[in-house]
C-alpha positions in Angstrom: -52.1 20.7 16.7 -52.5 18.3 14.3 -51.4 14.3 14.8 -50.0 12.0 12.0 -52.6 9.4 11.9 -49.6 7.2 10.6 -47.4 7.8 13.6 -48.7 5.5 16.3 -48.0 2.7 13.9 -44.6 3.3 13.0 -44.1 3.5 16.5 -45.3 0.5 17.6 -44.1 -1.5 14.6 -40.6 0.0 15.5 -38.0 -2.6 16.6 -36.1 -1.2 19.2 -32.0 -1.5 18.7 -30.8 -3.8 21.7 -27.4 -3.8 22.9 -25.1 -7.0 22.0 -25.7 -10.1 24.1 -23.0 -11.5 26.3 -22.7 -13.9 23.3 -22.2 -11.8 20.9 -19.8 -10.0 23.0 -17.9 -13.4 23.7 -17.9 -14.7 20.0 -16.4 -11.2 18.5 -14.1 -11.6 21.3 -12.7 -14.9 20.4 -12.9 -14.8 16.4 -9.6 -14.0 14.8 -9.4 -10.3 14.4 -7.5 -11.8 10.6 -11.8 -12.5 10.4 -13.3 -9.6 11.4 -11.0 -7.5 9.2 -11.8 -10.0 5.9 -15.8 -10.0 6.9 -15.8 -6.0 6.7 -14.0 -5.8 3.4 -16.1 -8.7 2.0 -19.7 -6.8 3.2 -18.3 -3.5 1.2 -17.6 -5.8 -1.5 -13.9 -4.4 -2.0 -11.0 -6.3 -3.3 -8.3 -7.6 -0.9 -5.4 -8.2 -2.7 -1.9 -8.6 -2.0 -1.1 -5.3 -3.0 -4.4 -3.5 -1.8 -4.4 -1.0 1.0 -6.8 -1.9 3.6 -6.6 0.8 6.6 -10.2 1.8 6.3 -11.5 -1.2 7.5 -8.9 -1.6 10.5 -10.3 -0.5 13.8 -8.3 1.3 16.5 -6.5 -1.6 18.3 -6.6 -4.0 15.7 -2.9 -3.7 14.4 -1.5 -5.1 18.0 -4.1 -7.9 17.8 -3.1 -8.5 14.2 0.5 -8.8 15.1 0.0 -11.3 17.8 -2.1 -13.1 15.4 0.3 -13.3 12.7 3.5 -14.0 15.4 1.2 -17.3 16.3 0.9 -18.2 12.8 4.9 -17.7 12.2 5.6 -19.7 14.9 3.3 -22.2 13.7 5.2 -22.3 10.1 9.1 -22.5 12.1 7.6 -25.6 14.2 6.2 -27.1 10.7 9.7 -26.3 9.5 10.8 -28.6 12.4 12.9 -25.3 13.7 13.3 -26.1 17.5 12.2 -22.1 18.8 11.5 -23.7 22.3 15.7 -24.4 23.0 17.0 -22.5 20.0 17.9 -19.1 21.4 18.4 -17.6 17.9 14.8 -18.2 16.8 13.0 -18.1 20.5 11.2 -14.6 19.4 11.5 -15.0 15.7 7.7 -15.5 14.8 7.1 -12.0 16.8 10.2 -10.4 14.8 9.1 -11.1 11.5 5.4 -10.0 12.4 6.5 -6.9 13.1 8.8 -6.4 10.2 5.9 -7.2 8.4 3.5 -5.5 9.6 5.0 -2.1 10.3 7.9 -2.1 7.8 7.4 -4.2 4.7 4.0 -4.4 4.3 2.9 -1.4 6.1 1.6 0.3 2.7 -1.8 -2.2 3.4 -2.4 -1.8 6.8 -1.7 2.5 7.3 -3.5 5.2 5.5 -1.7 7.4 2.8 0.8 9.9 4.6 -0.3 12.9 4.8 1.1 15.1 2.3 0.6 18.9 2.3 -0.2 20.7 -1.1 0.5 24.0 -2.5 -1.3 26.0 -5.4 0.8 26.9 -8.7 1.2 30.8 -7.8 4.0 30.9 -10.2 2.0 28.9 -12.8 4.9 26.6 -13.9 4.6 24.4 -16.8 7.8 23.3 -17.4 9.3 19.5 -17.0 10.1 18.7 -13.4 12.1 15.2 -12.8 12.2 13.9 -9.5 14.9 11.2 -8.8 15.9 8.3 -8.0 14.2 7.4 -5.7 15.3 4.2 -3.6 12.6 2.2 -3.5 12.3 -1.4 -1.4 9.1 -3.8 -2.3 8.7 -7.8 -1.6 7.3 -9.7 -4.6 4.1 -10.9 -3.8 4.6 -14.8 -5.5 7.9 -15.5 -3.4 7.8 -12.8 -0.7 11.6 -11.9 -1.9 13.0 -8.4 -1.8 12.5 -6.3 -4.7 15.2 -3.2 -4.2 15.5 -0.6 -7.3 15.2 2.8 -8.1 12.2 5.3 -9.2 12.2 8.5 -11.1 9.1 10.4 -11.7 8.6 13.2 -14.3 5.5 16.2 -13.9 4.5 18.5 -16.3 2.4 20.9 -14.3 0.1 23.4 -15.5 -1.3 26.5 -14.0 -4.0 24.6 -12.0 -2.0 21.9 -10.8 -1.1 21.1 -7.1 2.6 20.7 -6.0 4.4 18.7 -3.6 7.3 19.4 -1.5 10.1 16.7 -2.9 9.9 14.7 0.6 6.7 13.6 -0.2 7.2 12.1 -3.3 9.6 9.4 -1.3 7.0 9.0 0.9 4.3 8.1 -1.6 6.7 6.2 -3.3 7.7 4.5 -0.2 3.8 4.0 0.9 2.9 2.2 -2.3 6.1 0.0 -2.8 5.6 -0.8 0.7 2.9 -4.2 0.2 4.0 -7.6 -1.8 3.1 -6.9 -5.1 5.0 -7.1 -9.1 6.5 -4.0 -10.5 4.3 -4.1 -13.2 1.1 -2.6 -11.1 3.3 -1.1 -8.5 4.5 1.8 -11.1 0.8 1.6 -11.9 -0.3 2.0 -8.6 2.7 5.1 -8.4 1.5 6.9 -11.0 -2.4 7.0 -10.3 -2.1 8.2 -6.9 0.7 10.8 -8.1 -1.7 12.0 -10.9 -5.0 12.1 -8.2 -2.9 14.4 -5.7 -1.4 16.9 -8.7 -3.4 16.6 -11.6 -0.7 17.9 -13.5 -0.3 18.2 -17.4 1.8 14.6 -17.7 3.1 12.5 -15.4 5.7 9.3 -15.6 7.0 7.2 -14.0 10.1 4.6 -14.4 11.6 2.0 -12.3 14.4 -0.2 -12.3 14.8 -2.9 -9.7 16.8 -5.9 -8.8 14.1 -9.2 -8.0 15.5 -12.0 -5.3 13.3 -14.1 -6.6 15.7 -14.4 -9.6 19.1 -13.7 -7.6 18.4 -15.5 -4.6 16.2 -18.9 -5.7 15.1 -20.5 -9.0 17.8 -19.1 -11.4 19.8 -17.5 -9.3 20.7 -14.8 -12.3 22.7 -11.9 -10.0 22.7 -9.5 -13.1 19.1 -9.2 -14.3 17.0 -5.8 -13.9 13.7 -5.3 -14.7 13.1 -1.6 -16.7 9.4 -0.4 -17.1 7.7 2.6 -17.1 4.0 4.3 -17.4 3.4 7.8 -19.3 0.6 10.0 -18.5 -1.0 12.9 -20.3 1.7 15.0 -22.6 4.4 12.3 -22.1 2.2 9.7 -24.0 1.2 12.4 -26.4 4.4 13.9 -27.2 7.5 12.2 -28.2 9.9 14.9 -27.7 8.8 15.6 -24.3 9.1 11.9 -23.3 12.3 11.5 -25.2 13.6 15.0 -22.8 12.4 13.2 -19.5 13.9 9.3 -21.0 17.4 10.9 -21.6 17.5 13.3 -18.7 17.3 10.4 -15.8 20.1 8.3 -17.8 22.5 11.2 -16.7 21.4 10.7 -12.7 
């Protein structure tokens, strides 16, 4: 049998992998589990925005350390607010309410993984317009943290090699996405690109109408103003009758 003449050395120059010292142990124990999340997405080198999901880099556990991470901070911000929460029934446990209205509820489109969402071929090769909507849709604007509460319609032209989606699961995309503080502007964005990864249909758009309390409730405090916007995939930004179809259609819903 022959011997690798190369293989005593690479054995002995081998480091061998030894466990975490007590230390180490103690200092990931201690540091901020806000850290540990920021230090993972930072060594992949992936962006963290406001309106970025991060689930793949939250570690089983993590969520109920986040929460009791962010109630401290809250708490923090209602004593800097001079808001007695020590004597003051009403607010006693509000730094661990709104940590968990943020966490699982309002912002929960960053910190979960896309629901899953079950496809099916085109057996019966359609290929004509489909309009799904509206769609009530609730977001927070990511400058002011105020509600943004509107309304989504979404138009597919499938083709023969298309996937389809059972009409639930278009709320729950919807719902998914809107779900983080963001502006409408990239949220329909956002809509419309993961829509168009999961069908790859023919065309695909998407439009949105929404109140903003950042204008109702603060600033101008203008009760009437919508924002409108929209984005066009495929066939709807090619053809102008087809778009025109799927534009007068959902003023009739």
């Amino acid at each position: 049998m022959s011997i690798d003449p190369h293989a005593k050395a690479v054995t002995e120059s081998a480091t061998p992998v030894s466990p975490p010292s007590p230390t180490q142990v103690s200092m990931q124990a201690t540091t901020p589990v806000s850290v540990r999340i920021r230090e993972r997405i930072k060594l992949a080198k992936i962006r963290y925005h406001a309106n970025d999901n991060i689930a793949k880099f939250i570690e089983p556990g993590e969520l109920n350390e986040l929460l009791a991470e962010v109630e401290g901070k809250l708490k923090g911000v209602l004593e800097s607010l001079v808001i007695d929460t020590e004597s003051d029934h009403n607010t006693q446990d509000t730094g661990r309410r709104v940590a968990k209205m943020y966490l699982n509820e309002l912002f929960k489109g960053r910190y979960l993984p896309m629901p899953e969402v079950t496809e099916f071929p085109n057996a019966s090769h359609l290929n004509e317009l489909m309009i799904i909507g509206p769609i009530t849709v609730r977001s927070s604007c990511s400058h002011h943290l105020c509600p943004i509460i509107g309304k989504v319609w979404i138009g597919v032209m499938p083709n023969e090699h298309s996937n389809l989606i059972g009409l639930s699961k278009y709320a729950r995309i919807a719902d998914w996405i809107m779900s983080r503080p963001q502006i409408q502007e990239e949220a329909v964005v956002q809509l419309a690109d993961a829509l168009q990864e999961k069908m790859q249909p023919d065309g695909l758009a998407v439009v949105m109408e929404a109140d903003h309390f950042c204008m109702h409730w603060r600033g101008v405090k203008d009760m009437d103003a919508k924002m409108i916007n929209s984005v066009m995939h495929g066939s709807f930004l090619k053809d102008p009758n087809l778009r025109r179809e799927f534009l007068s259609l959902i003023k009739k819903s």
